[in-house]
The first five atom37 places (N, CA, C, CB, O) and aatype in JSON, in Angstrom:
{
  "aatype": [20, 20, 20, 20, 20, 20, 20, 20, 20, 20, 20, 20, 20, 20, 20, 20, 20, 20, 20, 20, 20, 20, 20, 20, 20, 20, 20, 20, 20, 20, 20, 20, 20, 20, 20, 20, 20, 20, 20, 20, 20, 20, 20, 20, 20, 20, 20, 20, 20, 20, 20, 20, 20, 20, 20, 20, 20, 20, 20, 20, 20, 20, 20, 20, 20, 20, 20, 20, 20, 20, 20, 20, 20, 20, 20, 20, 20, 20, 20, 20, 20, 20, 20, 20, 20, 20, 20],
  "atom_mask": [
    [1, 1, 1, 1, 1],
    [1, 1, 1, 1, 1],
    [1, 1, 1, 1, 1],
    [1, 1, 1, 1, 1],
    [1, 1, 1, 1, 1],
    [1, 1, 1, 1, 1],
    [1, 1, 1, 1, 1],
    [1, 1, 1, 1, 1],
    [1, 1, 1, 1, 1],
    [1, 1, 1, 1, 1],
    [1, 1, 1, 1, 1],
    [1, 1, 1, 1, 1],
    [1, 1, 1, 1, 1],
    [1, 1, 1, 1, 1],
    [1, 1, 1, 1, 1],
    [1, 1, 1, 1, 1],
    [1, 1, 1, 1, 1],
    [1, 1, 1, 1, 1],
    [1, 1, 1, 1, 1],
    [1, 1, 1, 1, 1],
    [1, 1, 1, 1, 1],
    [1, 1, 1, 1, 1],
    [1, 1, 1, 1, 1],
    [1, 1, 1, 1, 1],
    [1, 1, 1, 1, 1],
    [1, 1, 1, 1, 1],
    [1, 1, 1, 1, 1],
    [1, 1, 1, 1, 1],
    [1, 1, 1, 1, 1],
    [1, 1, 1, 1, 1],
    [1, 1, 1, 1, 1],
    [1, 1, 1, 1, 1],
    [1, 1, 1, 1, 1],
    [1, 1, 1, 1, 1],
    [1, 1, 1, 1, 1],
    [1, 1, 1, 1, 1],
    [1, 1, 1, 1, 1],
    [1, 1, 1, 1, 1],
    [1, 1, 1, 1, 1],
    [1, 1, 1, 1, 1],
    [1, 1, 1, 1, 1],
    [1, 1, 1, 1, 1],
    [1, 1, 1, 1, 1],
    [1, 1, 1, 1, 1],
    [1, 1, 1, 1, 1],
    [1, 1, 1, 1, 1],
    [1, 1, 1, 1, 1],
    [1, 1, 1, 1, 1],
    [1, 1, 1, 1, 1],
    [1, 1, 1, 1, 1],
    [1, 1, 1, 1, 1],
    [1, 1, 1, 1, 1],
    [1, 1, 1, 1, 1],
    [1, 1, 1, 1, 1],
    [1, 1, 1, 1, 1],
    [1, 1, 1, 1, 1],
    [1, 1, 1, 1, 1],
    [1, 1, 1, 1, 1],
    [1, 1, 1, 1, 1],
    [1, 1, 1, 1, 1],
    [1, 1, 1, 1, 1],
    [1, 1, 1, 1, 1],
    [1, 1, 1, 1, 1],
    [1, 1, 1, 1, 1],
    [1, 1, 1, 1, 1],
    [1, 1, 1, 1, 1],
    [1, 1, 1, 1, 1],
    [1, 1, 1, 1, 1],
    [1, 1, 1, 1, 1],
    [1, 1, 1, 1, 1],
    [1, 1, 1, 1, 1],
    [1, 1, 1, 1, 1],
    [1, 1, 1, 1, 1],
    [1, 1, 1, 1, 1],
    [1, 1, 1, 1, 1],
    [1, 1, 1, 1, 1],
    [1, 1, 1, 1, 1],
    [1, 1, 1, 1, 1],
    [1, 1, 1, 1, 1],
    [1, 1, 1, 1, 1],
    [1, 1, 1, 1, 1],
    [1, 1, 1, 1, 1],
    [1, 1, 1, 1, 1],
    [1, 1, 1, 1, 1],
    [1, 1, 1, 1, 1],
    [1, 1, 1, 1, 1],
    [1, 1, 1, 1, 1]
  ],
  "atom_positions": [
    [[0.83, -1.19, 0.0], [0.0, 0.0, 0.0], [0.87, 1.25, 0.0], [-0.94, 0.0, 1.2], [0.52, 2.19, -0.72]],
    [[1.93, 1.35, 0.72], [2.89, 2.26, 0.55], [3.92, 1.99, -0.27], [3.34, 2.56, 1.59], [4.89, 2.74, -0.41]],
    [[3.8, 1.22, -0.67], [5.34, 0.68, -1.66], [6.53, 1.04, -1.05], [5.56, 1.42, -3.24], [7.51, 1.42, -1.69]],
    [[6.5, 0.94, 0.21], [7.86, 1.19, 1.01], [8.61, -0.3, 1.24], [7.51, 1.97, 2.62], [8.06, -1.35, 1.57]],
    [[9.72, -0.1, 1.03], [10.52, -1.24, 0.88], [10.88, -1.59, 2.76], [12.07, -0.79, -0.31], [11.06, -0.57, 3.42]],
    [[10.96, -2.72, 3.41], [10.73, -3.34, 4.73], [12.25, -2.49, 5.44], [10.7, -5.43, 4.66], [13.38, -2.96, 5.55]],
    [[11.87, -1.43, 5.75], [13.35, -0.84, 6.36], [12.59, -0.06, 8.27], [14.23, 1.01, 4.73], [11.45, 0.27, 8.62]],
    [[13.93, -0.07, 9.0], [13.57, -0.17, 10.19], [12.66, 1.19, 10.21], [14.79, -0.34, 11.18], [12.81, 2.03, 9.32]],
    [[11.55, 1.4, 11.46], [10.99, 2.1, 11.72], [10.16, 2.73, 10.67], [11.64, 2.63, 12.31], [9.79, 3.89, 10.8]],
    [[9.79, 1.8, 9.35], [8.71, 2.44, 8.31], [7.51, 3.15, 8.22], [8.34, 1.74, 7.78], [7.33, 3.07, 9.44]],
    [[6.81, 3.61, 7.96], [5.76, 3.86, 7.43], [4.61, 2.57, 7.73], [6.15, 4.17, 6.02], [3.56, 2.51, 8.38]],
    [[5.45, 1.52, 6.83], [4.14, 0.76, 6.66], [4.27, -0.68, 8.36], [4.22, -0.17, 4.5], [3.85, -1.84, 8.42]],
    [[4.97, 0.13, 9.37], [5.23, -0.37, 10.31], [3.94, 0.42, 11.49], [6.84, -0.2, 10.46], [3.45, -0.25, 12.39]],
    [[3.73, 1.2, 11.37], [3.31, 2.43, 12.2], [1.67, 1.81, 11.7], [4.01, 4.39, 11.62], [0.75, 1.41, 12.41]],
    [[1.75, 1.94, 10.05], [0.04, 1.66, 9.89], [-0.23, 0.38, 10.17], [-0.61, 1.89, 8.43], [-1.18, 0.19, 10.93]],
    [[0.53, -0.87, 9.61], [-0.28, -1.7, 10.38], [-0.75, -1.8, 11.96], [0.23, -2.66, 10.15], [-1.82, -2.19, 12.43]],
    [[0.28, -1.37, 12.53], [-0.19, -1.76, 14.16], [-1.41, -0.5, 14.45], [1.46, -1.58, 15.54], [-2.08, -0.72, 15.46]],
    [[-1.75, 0.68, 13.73], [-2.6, 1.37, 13.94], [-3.55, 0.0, 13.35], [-2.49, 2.91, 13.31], [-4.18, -0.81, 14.04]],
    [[-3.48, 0.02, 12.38], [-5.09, -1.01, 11.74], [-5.1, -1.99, 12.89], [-4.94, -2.15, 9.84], [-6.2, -2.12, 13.42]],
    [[-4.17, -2.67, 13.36], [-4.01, -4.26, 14.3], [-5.28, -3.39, 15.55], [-1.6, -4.83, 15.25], [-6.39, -3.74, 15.98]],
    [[-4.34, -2.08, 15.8], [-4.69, -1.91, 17.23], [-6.36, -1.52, 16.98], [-3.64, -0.6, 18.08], [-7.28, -1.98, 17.65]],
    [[-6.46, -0.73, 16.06], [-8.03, -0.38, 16.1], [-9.18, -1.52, 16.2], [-8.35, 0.35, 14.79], [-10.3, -1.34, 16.7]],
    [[-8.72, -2.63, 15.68], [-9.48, -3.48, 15.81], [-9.51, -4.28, 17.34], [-9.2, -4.19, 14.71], [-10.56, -4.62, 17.89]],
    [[-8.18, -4.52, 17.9], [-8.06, -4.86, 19.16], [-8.76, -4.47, 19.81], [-7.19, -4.69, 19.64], [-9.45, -5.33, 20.34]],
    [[-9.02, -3.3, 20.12], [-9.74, -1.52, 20.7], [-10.69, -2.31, 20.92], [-10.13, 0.14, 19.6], [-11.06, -2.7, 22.03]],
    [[-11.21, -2.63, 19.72], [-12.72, -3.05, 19.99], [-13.3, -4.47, 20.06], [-13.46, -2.5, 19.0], [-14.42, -4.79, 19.66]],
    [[-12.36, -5.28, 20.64], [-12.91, -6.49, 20.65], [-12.79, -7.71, 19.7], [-13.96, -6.22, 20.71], [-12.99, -8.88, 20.0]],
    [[-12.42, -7.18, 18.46], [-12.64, -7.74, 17.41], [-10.95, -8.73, 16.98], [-13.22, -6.43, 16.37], [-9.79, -8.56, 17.36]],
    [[-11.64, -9.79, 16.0], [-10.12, -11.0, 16.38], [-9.38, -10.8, 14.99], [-10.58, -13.18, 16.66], [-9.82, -11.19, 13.91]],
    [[-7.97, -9.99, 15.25], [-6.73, -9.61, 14.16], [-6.0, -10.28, 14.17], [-6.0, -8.56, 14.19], [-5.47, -10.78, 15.16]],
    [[-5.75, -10.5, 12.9], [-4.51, -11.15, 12.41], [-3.6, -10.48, 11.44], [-4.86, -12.32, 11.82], [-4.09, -9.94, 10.45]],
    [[-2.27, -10.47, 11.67], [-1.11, -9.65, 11.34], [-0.48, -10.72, 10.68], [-0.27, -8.93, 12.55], [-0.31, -11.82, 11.21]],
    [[-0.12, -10.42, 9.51], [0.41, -11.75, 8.83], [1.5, -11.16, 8.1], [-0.68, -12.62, 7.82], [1.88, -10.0, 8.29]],
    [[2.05, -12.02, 7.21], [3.09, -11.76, 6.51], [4.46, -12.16, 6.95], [3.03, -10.57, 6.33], [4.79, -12.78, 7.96]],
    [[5.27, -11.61, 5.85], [6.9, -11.71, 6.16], [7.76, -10.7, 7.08], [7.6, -11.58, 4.84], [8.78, -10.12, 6.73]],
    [[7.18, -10.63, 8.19], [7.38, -9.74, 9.42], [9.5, -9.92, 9.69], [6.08, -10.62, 11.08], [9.92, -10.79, 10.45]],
    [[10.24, -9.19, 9.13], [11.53, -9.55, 9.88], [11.43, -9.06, 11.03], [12.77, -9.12, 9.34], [10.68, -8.12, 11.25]],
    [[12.37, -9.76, 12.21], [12.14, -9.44, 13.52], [12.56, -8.05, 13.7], [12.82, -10.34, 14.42], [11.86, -7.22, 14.28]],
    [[13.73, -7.82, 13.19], [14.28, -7.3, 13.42], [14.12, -5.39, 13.08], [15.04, -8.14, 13.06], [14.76, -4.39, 13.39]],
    [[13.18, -5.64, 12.48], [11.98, -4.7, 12.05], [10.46, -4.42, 12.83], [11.63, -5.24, 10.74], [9.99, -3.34, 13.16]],
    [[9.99, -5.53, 12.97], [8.71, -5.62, 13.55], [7.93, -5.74, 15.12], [8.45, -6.51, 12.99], [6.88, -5.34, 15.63]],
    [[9.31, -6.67, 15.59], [8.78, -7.18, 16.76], [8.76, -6.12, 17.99], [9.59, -8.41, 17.1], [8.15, -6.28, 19.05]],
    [[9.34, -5.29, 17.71], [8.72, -4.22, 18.58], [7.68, -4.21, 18.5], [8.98, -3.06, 18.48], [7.04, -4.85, 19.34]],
    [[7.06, -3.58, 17.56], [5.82, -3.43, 17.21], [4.9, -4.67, 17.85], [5.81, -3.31, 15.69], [4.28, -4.51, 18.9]],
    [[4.88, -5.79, 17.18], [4.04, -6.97, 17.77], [4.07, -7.12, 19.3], [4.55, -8.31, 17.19], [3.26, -7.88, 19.82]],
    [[4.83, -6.55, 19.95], [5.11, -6.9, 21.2], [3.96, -5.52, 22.09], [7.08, -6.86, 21.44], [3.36, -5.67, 23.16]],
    [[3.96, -4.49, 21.33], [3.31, -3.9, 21.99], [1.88, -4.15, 21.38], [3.82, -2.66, 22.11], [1.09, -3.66, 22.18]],
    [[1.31, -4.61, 20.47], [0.55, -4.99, 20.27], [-0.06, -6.27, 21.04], [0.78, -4.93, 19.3], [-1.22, -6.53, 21.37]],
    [[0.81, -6.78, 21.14], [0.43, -8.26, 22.01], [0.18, -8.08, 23.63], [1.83, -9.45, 21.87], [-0.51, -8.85, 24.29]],
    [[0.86, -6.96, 24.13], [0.23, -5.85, 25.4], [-1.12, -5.74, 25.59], [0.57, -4.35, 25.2], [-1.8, -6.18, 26.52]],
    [[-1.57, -4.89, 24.25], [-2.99, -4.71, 24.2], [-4.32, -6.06, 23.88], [-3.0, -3.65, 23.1], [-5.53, -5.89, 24.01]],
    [[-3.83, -6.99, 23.57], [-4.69, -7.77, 23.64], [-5.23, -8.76, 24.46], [-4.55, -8.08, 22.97], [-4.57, -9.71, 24.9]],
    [[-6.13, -8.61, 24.63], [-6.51, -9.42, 25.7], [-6.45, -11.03, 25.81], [-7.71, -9.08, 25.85], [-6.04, -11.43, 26.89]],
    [[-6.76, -11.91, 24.94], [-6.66, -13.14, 25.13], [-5.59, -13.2, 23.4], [-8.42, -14.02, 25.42], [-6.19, -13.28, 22.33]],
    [[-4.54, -13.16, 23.46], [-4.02, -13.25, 21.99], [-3.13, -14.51, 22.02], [-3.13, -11.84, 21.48], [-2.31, -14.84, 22.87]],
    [[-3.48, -15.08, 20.96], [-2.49, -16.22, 20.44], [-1.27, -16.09, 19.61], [-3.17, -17.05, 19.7], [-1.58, -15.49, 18.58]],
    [[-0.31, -16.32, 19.61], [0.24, -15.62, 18.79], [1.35, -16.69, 18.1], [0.75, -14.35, 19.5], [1.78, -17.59, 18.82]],
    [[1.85, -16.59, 16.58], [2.14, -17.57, 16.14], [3.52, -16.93, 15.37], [0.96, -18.24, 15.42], [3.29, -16.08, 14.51]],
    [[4.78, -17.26, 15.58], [5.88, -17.21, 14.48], [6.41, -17.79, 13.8], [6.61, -16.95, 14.6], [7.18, -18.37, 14.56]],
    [[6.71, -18.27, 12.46], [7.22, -19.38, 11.75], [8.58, -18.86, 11.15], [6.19, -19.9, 10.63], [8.75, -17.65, 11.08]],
    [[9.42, -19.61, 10.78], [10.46, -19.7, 10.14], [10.2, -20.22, 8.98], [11.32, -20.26, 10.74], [9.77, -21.35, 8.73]],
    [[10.6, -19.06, 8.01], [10.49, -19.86, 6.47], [11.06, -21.18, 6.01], [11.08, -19.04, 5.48], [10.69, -21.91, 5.09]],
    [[11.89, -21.28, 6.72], [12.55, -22.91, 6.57], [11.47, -23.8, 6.76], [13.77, -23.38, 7.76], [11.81, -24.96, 6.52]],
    [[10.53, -23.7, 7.02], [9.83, -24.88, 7.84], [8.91, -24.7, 6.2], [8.89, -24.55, 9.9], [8.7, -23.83, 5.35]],
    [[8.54, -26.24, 6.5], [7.38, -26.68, 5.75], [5.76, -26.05, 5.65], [7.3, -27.91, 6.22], [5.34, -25.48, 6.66]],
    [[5.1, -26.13, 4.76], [3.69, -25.68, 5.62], [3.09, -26.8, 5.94], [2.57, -24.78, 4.86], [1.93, -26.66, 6.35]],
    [[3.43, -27.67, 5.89], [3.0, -28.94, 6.78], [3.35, -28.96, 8.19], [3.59, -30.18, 6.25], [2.72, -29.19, 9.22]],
    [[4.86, -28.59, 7.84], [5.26, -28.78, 9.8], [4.54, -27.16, 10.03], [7.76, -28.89, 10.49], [4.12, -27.23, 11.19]],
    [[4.27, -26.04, 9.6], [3.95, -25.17, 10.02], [2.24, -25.52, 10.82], [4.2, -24.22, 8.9], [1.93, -25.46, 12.01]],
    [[1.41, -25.89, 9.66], [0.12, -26.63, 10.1], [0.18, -27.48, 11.31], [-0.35, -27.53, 9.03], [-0.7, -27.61, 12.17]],
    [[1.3, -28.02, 11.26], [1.08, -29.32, 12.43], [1.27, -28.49, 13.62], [2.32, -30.8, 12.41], [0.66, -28.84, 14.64]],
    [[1.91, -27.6, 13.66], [2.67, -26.26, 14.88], [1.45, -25.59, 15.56], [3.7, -24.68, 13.94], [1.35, -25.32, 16.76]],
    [[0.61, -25.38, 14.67], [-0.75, -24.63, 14.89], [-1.41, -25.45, 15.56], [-1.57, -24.21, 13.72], [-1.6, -25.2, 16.75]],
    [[-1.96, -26.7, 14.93], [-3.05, -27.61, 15.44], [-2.61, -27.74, 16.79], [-3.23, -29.05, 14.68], [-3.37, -27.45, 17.72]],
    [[-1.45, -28.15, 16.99], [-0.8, -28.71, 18.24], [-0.92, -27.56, 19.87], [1.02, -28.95, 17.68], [-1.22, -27.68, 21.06]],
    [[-0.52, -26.62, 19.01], [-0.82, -25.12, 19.83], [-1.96, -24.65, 20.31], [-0.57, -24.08, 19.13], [-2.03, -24.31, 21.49]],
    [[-3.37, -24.51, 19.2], [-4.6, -25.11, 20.11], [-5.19, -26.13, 20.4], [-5.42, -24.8, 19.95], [-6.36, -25.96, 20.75]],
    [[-4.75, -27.35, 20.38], [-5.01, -27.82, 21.26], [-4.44, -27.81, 23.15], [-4.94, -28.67, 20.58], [-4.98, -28.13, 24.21]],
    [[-3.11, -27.27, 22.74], [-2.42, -27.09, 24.37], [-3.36, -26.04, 24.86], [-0.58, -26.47, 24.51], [-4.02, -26.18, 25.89]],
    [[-3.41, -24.83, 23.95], [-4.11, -23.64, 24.93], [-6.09, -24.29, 25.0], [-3.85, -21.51, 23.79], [-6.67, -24.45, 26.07]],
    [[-6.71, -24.53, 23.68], [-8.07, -25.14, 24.12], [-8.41, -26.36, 24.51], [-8.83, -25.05, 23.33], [-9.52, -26.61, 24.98]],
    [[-7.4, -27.33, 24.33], [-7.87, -28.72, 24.83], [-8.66, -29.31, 23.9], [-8.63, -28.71, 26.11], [-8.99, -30.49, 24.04]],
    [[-9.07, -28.57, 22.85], [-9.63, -29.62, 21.73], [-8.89, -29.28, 19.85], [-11.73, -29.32, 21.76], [-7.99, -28.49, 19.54]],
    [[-9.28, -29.72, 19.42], [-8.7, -30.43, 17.72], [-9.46, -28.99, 17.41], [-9.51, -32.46, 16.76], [-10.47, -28.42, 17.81]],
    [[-8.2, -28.69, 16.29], [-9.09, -27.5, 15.36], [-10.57, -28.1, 14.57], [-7.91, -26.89, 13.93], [-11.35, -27.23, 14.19]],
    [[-10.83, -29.14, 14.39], [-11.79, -29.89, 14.11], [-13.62, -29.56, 14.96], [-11.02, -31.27, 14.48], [-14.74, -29.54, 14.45]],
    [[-13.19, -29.35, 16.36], [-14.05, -29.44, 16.96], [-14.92, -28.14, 16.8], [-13.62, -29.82, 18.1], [-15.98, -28.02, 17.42]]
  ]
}
């Protein structure tokens, strides 16, 4: 949306966590996706992850499969809900 290339303290760093947070604000369930480098972002996510109240939160390494990534997830709620994404 900004065509800003992923450099520290961006533009398009500032708007997403405004969009993340507005929705947080109100209750409502965000997801922040993408090719987040840490080393760029995780500030950001971290204060975002402050504001939320019950948040799950998920990081992958591109190395990984999206199979082992899938299996990472399922496994994860089930520890935090106790049941199968199924249910």
């Amino acid at each position: 949306m900004l065509r800003e290339h992923d450099v520290p303290e961006g533009a398009n760093i500032d708007l997403i966590e405004h969009i993340a947070r507005f929705g947080l604000e109100r209750g409502l369930v965000v997801i922040v996706e993408g090719i987040l480098h840490a080393v760029h972002f995780s500030e950001m996510l971290e204060r975002l992850g402050g504001v939320a109240q019950h948040a799950l939160r998920y990081g992958f390494d591109v190395g990984w499969s999206l199979a082992d990534a899938v299996e990472r997830i399922h496994r994860d709620i089930r520890a935090v809900t106790g049941r199968t994404v199924d249910e």
